[in-house]
C-alpha positions as CSV (number, residue, x, y, z in Angstrom):
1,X,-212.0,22.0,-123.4
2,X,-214.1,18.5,-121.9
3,X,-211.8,16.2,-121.1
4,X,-212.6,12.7,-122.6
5,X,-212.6,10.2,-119.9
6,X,-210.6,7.0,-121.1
7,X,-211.1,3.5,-119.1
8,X,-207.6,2.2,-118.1
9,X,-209.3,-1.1,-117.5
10,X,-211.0,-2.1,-120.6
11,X,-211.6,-5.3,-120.1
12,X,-212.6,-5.0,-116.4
13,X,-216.5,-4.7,-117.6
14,X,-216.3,-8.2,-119.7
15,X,-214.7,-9.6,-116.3
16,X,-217.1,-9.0,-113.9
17,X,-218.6,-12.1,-112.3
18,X,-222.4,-11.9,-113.1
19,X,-224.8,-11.4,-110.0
20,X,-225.7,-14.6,-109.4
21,X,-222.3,-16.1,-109.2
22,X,-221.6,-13.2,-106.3
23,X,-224.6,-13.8,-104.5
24,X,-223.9,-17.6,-104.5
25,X,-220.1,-16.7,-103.0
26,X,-221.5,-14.9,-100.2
27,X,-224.2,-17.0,-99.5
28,X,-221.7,-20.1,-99.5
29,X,-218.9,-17.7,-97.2
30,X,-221.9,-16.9,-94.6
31,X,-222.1,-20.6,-94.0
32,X,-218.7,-21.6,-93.4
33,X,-218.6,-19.0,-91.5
34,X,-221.1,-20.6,-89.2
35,X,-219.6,-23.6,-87.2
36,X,-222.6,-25.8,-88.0
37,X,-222.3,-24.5,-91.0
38,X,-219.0,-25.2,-91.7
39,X,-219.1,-28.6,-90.6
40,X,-222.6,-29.3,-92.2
41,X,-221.1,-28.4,-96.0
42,X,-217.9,-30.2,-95.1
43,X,-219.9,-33.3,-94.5
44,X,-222.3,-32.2,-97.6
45,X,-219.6,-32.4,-100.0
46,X,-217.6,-35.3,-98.5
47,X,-221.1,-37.6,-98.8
48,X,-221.6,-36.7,-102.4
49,X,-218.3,-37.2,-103.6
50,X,-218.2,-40.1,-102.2
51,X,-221.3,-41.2,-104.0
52,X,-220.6,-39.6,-107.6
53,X,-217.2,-42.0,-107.1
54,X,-218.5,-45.0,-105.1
55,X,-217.6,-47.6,-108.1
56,X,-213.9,-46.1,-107.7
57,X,-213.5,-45.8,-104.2
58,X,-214.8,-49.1,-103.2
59,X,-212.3,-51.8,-102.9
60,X,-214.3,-55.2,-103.2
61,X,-217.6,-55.8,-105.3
62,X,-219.9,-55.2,-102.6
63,X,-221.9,-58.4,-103.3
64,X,-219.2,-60.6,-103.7
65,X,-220.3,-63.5,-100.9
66,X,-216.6,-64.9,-99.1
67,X,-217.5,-67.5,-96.8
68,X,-214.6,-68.3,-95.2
69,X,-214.2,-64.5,-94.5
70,X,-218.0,-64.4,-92.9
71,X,-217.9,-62.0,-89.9
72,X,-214.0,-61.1,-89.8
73,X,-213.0,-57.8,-88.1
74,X,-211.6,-54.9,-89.1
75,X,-208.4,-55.0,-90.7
76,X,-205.8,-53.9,-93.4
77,X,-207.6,-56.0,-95.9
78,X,-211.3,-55.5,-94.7
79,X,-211.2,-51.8,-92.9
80,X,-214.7,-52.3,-91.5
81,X,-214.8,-56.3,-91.5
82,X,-217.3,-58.8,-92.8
83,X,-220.9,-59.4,-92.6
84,X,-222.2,-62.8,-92.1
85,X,-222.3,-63.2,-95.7
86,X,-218.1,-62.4,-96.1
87,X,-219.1,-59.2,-98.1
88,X,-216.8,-56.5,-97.3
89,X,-218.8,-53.3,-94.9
90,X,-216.7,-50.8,-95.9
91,X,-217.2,-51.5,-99.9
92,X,-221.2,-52.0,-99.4
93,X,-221.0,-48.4,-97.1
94,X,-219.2,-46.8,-99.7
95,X,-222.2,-48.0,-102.5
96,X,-224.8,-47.5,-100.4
97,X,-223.8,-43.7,-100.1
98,X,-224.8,-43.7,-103.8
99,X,-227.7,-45.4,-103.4
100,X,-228.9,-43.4,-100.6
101,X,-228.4,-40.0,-102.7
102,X,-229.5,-41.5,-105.9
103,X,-232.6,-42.3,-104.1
104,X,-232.8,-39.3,-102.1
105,X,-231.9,-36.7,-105.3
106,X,-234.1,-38.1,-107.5
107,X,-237.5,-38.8,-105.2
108,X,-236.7,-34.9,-104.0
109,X,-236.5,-33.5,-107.8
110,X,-240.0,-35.5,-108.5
111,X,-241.5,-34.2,-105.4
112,X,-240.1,-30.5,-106.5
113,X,-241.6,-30.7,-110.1
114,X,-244.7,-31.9,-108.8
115,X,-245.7,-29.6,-106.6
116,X,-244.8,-26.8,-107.9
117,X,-247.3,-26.4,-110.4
118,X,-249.9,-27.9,-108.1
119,X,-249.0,-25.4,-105.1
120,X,-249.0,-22.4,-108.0
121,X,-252.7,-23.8,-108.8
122,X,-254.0,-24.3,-105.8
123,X,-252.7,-20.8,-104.2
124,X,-253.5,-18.7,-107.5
125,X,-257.0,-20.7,-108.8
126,X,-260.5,-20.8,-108.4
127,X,-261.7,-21.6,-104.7
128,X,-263.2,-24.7,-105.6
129,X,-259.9,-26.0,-107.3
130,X,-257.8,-24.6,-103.9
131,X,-260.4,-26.8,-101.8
132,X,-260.5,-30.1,-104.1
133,X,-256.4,-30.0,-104.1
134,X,-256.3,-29.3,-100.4
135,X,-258.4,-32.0,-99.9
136,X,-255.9,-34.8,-101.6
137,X,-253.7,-33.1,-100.0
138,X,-254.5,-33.5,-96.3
139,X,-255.9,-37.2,-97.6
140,X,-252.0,-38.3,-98.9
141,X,-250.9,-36.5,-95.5
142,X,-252.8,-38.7,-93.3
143,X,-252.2,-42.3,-94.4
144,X,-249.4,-43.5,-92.0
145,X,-245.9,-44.1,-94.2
146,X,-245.3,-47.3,-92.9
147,X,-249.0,-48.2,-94.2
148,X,-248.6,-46.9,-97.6
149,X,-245.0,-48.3,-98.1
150,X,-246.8,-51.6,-97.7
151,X,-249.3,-51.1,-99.8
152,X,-247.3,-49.8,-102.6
153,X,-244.7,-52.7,-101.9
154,X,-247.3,-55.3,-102.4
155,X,-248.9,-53.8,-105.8
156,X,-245.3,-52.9,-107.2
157,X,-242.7,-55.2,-105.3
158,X,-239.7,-54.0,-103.2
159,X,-237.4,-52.2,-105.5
160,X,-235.6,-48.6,-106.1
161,X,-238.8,-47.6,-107.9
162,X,-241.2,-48.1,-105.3
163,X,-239.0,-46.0,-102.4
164,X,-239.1,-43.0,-105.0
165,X,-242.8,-43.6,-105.5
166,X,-243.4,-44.1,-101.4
167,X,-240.8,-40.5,-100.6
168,X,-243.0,-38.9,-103.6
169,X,-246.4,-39.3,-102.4
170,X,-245.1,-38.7,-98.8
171,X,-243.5,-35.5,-100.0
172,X,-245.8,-33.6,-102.5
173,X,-248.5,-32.6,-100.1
174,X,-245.8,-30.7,-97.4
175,X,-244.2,-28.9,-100.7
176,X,-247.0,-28.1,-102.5
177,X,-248.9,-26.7,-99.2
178,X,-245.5,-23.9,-98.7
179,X,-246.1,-22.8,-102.8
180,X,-250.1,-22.5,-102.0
181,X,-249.1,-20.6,-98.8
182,X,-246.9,-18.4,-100.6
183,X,-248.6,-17.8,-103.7
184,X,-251.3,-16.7,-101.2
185,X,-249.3,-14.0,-99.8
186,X,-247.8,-12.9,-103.0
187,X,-250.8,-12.7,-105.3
188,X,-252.2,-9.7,-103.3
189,X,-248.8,-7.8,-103.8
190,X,-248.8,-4.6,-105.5
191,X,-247.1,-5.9,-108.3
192,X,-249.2,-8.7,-109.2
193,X,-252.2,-6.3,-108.9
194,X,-250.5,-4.0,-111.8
195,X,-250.2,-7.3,-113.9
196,X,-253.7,-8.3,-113.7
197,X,-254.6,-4.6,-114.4
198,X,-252.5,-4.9,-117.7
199,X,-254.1,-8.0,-118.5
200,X,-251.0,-10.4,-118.4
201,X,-252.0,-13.5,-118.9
202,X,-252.4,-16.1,-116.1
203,X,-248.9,-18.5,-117.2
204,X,-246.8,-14.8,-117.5
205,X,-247.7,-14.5,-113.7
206,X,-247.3,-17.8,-112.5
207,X,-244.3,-18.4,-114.4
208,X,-242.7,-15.0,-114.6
209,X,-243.4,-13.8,-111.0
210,X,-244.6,-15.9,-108.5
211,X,-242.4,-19.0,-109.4
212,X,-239.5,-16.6,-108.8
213,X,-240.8,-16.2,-105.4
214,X,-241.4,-19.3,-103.9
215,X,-238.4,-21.3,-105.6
216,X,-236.2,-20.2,-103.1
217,X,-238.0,-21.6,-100.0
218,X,-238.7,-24.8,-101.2
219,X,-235.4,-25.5,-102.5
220,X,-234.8,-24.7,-98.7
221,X,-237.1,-27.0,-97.2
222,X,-236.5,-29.5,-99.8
223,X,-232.5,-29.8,-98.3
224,X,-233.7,-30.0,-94.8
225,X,-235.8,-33.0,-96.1
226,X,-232.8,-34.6,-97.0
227,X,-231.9,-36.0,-93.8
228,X,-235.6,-37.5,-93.5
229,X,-235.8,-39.1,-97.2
230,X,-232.8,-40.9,-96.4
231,X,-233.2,-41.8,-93.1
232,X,-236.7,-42.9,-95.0
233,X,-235.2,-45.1,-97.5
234,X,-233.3,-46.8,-94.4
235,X,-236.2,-47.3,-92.9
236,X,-238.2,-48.8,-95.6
237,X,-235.2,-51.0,-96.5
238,X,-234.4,-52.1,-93.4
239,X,-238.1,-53.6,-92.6
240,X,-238.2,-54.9,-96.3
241,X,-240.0,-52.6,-97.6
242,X,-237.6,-50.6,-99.8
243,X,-234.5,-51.1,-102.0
244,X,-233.6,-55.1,-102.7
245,X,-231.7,-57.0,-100.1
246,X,-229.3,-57.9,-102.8
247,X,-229.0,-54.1,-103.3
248,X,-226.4,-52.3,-100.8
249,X,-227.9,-49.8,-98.6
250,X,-227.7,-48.4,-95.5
251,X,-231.2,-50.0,-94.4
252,X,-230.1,-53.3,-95.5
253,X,-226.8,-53.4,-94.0
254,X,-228.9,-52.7,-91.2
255,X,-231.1,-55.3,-91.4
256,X,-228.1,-58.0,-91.6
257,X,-226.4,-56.2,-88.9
258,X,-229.4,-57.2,-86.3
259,X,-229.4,-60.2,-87.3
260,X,-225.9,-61.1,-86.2
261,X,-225.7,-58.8,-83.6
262,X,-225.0,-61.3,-81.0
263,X,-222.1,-62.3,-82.5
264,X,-220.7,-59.1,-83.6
265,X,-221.8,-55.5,-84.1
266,X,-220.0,-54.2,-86.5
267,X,-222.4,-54.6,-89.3
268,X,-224.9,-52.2,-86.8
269,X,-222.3,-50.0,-86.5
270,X,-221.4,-49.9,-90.2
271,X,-225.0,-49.1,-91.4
272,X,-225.5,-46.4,-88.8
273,X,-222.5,-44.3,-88.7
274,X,-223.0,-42.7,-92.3
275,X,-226.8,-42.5,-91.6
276,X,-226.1,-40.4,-88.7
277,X,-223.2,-38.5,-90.1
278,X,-226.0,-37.7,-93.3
279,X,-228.7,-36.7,-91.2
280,X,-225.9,-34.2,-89.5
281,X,-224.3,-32.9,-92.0
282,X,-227.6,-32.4,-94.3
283,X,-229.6,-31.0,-91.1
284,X,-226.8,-28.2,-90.3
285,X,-226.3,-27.5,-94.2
286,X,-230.2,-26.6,-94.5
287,X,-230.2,-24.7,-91.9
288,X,-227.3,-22.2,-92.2
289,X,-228.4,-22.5,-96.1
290,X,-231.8,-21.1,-94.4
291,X,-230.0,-18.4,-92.5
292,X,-227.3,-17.3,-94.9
293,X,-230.9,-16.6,-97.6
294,X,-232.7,-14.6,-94.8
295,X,-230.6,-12.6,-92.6
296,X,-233.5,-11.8,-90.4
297,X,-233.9,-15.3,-88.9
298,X,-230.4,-15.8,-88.1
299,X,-230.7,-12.3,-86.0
300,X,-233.6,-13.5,-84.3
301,X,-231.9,-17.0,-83.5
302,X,-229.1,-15.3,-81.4
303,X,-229.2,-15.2,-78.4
């Protein structure tokens, strides 16, 4: 007589986490696992945070001008002090956290959607079409950033806009050369071959396979870029080339710092601090992010 097998968990099946969600757990448990790792997402999280609630978490209006507060110290009132305009540092730190990300996310998400489809192209086309895109390619790559800013800057004026354009066209090229690369080593794989021999058609493979493939790596080097882009927009702002000086950032605080600096550096110290906890914590995230997604380099980076 068969014994009919019954399940004492019946809803264990409609419980299970989906794939995705347990790969993402492990892959965020192998980085805190790391000690860079650890304190790279710790700093992650605590930077956008406080940019998603910079309007709540400020104190003052961060352009509100106090002049008989101009270049106080720290204190209970003013935790970070005064610039030489009375506007409170620690209010115009905490908003230019947002602008920094703001400008950061959304030049990085441009750069992304652009080059994907031009790496895809370039990698999977014609020869001719892989040589002209190369070549605007190493062109964009070669114009000094400093030179372009300006010239951008004086056709479009200083402004939000014009860093995203400036971290776009600096960007695109380095992206969209790793899809072309991998494309390259993907489209002689065995099972693009049996596509091609069942006659899928060219946007089923680029879409269907090989996007797949090369997402993951330039999501990759696209956090490592963090650090840069903002370290970019700092630079671009504090030379005048980037976000408004009205505009609090961590360039422009910058800028006013040096400009006081012999009587007080605060301001300096203000406007660098979070750019160098950022470029940390965004520099350690990418790259346990990197080893946590490919076991093999983190083996071969031990000692």
């Amino acid at each position: 007589m068969a014994v009919i097998g019954i399940d004492t968990n019946p809803l264990q099946s409609q419980t299970r986490e989906p794939g995705w969600l347990r790969r993402s757990g492990r892959v965020v448990s192998d980085i805190f696992h790391t000690p860079l790792g650890g304190i790279g997402i710790t700093l992650v999280v605590l930077i956008l945070v406080v940019a998603v609630f910079a309007q709540w978490i400020a104190p003052y209006n961060p352009t509100a001008i106090s002049v008989k507060e101009r270049l106080a110290g720290p204190s209970f009132t003013h935790l970070l002090g005064t610039d030489q305009l009375g506007r409170d540092l620690f209010s115009r730190v905490i908003v230019g956290t947002q602008t920094a990300m703001m400008v950061a996310i959304s030049a990085l998400s441009i750069a992304l959607v652009a080059a994907l489809p031009l790496g895809l192209i370039a990698g999977y086309g014609p020869r001719w079409l892989d040589a002209a895109l190369i070549l605007v390619f190493d062109s964009l790559s070669s114009l000094p950033m400093i030179m372009l800013g300006l010239a951008i800057v004086v056709l479009l004026g200083p402004g939000i806009p014009t860093v995203i354009l400036v971290i776009v066209l600096y960007s695109v090229p380095s992206y969209a050369r790793l899809v072309r690369t991998q494309t390259l080593s993907l489209k002689s794989r065995d099972f693009i071959k049996a596509e091609q021999a069942m006659n899928a058609s060219t946007p089923r493979i680029l879409f269907n396979h090989l996007l797949p493939n090369v997402i993951g790596p330039l999501l990759i080097l696209a956090c490592l870029d963090i650090s840069t882009v903002i370290t970019l927009e700092a630079g671009l702002s504090f030379l005048g080339l980037g976000v408004k000086p009205q505009v609090p950032s961590w360039g422009n605080i910058l800028s006013d710092g040096f400009s006081v600096i012999r009587s007080t550096a605060l301001p300096v110290i203000a406007g660098g601090a979070p750019l160098i906890l950022a470029t940390i914590g965004f520099t350690f995230f990418g790259e346990a992010l990197r080893d946590a997604l490919d076991p093999k380099l983190a083996r071969e980076r031990k000692p």
